[in-house]
C-alpha positions, 0 to 999 in steps of 0.5 A: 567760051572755049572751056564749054566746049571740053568734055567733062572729064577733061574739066574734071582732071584740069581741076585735079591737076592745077588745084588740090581743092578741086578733089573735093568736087570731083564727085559733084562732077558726076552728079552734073550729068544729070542737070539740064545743060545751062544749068550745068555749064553755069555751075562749071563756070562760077566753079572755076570763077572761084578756083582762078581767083586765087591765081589772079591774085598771086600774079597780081601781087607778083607785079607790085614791087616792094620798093627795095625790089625795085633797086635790085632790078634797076638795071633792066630800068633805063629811065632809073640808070639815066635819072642815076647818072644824071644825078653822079654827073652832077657832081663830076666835071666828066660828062657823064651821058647814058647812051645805047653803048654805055646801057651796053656796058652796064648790061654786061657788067651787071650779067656776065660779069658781075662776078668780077665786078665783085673782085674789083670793088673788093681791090678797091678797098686797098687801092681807091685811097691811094689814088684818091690821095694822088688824084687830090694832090694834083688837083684832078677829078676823083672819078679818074680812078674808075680809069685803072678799073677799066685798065687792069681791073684794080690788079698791079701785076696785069700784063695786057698782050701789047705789053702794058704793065700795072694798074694803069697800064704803062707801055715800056716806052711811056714810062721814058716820059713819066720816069718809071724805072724799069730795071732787071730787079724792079720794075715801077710800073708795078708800084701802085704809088709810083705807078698812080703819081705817074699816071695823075701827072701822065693824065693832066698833060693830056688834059692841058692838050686837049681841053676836057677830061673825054679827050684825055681820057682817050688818050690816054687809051689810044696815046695822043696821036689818033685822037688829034687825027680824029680831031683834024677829020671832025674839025667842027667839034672837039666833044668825043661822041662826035670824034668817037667814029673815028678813034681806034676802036678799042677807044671808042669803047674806051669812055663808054666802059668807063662811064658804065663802071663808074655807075657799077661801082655806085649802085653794085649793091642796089643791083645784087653785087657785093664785094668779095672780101678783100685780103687786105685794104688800105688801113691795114698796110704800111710802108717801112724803108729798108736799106739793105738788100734783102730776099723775099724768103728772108722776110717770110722766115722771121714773119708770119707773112706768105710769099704770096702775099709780100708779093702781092704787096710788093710786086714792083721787086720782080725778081723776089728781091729787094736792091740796094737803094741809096734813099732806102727801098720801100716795103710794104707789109701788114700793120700788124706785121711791122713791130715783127719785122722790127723786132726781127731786122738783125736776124733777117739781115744775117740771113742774106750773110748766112745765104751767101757763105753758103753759096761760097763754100758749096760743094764742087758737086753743086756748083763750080766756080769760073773767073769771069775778065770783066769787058768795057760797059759791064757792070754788076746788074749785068753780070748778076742777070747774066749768071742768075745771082745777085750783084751781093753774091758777087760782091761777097765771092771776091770781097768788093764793097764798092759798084764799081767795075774796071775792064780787064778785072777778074771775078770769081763767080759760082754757077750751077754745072749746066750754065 
């Protein structure tokens, strides 16, 4: 045995450091001088049986796990994570796999960022019954909401670099296809309702074309064109593990993110991940419609609500502002604010007059007045982006109360001395 060989003092000050009973025995070292060898070396050896039992045992119960331990490290056991998925693909027409890339994801989900994670499962408290209720009023699988996770991370004012816009990412032009308005003042990409219907109608065009839910879903990603050419390159399958070499590469990580955030979102908790605590969530809001046109600081002066929050429930109004619509424009606020908003209407509707006598008699220091001829295929929203003020202020400056305009007429319009 290796510890034979060390010298006595060295024994002596191992015990000292690694265990303070040993103190006790360090004069009973002195006295072992004096004892035949075998006689001393046995003694040592049943000494540091007795020191390292203790240890043995610690580390012993150290490797037996309490059950619920056990679920808190489930992700570094991929025989769990494939048994669990397994068990969600059960209920579920998407086919749900665990593969080398889906371990991947749920790694990186479940490490780096667990934190947002956390802030995505706090969104979801607002926007998951949304979506569930579009999903269910097409008919579509309710696992398609881990798409907008995945897509913007449950946040309706994302932007990506290409250009894509909302909670589920909406380019310019699809939304042509989809009938989004995009305007100066609105833009519907934003609006989580209109946005979500857009996209479960969007989602089971896809799904009609391709024939499963894993080829619309990367179409959805990658737009139909690249997935029907991978189709036509592996004519042998239309399954998407098999197409996936050839797809974008963004695609083909696509399915792979999505499966593995659909597992997240099921057993965040049993991995150590809690939802942050949400600002808002779906009980606690509700739509009004409004029929006048009406600025965001109109509503936040009469009610207790700060301009960051409306817009975090509005963000479809871009410009802080609230058109005219003909059926009425939607507005959404905290329950318990509507009876305010309610109570104060005729105050908030008098502050937009108030605002605009007031930009009409600004003095000459702040403003200046210029006539503007009107020129064919001009109209107010155009005018009013064009001078930076709304088509009211235009309308109340030269006492219009009809949308529209005829060449050749004349406007009187206030501008800031440096336009």
């Amino acid at each position: 045995m290796r510890w034979m060989k060390l010298p006595l003092m060295t024994i002596k000050n191992h015990l000292i450091k690694n265990n303070t009973f040993s103190k006790r025995l360090v004069q009973g070292f002195v006295k072992l001088r004096s004892l035949p060898y075998a006689i001393k070396t046995s003694i040592i050896g049943l000494v540091l049986l007795v020191l390292t039992i203790p240890f043995y045992l610690s580390n012993s119960s150290n490797r037996s796990y309490h059950p619920a331990e056990k679920l808190s490290a489930v992700h570094s056991d991929k025989e769990s994570i494939a048994a669990q998925i397994e068990y969600l693909n059960q209920k579920t027409p998407l086919q749900l796999v665990y593969n080398k890339q889906v371990e991947e994801y749920i790694q990186l989900f479940s490490g780096q960022r667990s934190n947002d994670i956390a802030d995505y499962l706090s969104r979801s408290a607002l926007y998951f019954p949304i979506i569930e209720a579009f999903l269910d009023k097409y008919n579509l699988p309710l696992e398609l909401k881990y798409l907008a996770v995945v897509e913007s991370g449950l946040n309706p004012e994302a932007t990506s670099k290409s250009g894509a816009k909302g909670l589920w990412q909406f380019l310019y032009n699809t939304c042509k296809l989809v009938d989004l308005e995009v305007n100066s003042y609105i833009d519907e990409r934003y609006d989580v309702y209109k946005s979500t219907d857009a996209a479960c109608r969007y989602l089971n065009y896809l799904y009609n074309n391709f024939g499963n839910w894993e080829l619309a879903m990367a179409a959805y990603n990658s737009g139909p064109g690249p997935v029907r050419y991978a189709l036509e390159r592996e004519q042998k399958s239309s399954d998407f593990w098999t197409i996936q070499p050839y797809l974008p590469e963004e695609t083909q990580h696509y399915i792979p993110a999505i499966i593995a955030m659909h597992y997240m979102f099921e057993y965040a908790e049993k991995q150590g991940i809690e939802p942050s605590i949400p600002k808002f969530t779906h009980t606690t809001v509700d739509t009004i419609r409004v029929k006048t046109p009406l600025y965001f600081n109109q509503i936040t002066r009469h009610i207790d609500i700060s301009p960051d929050e409306l817009k975090l429930l509005n963000p479809v109004y871009t410009k802080n502002y609230i058109p005219w619509n003909a059926h009425g424009a939607t507005l959404v606020l905290p329950k318990k604010m509507i009876p305010d908003f309610i109570r104060h209407e005729r105050k908030i509707l008098n502050a937009e007059i108030t605002s605009i006598n007031t930009d009409k008699t600004q003095s000459n220091s702040q403003k200046v007045c210029i006539t503007h001829v009107v020129q064919p295929g001009e109209f107010f929203h155009k005018l009013a982006l064009r001078y930076n003020c709304s088509v009211e202020h235009i309308k109340s400056w030269n006492n219009i109360d009809t949308n529209a305009l005829y060449p050749g007429q004349e406007l009187k319009i206030w501008i800031e001395k440096n336009l």
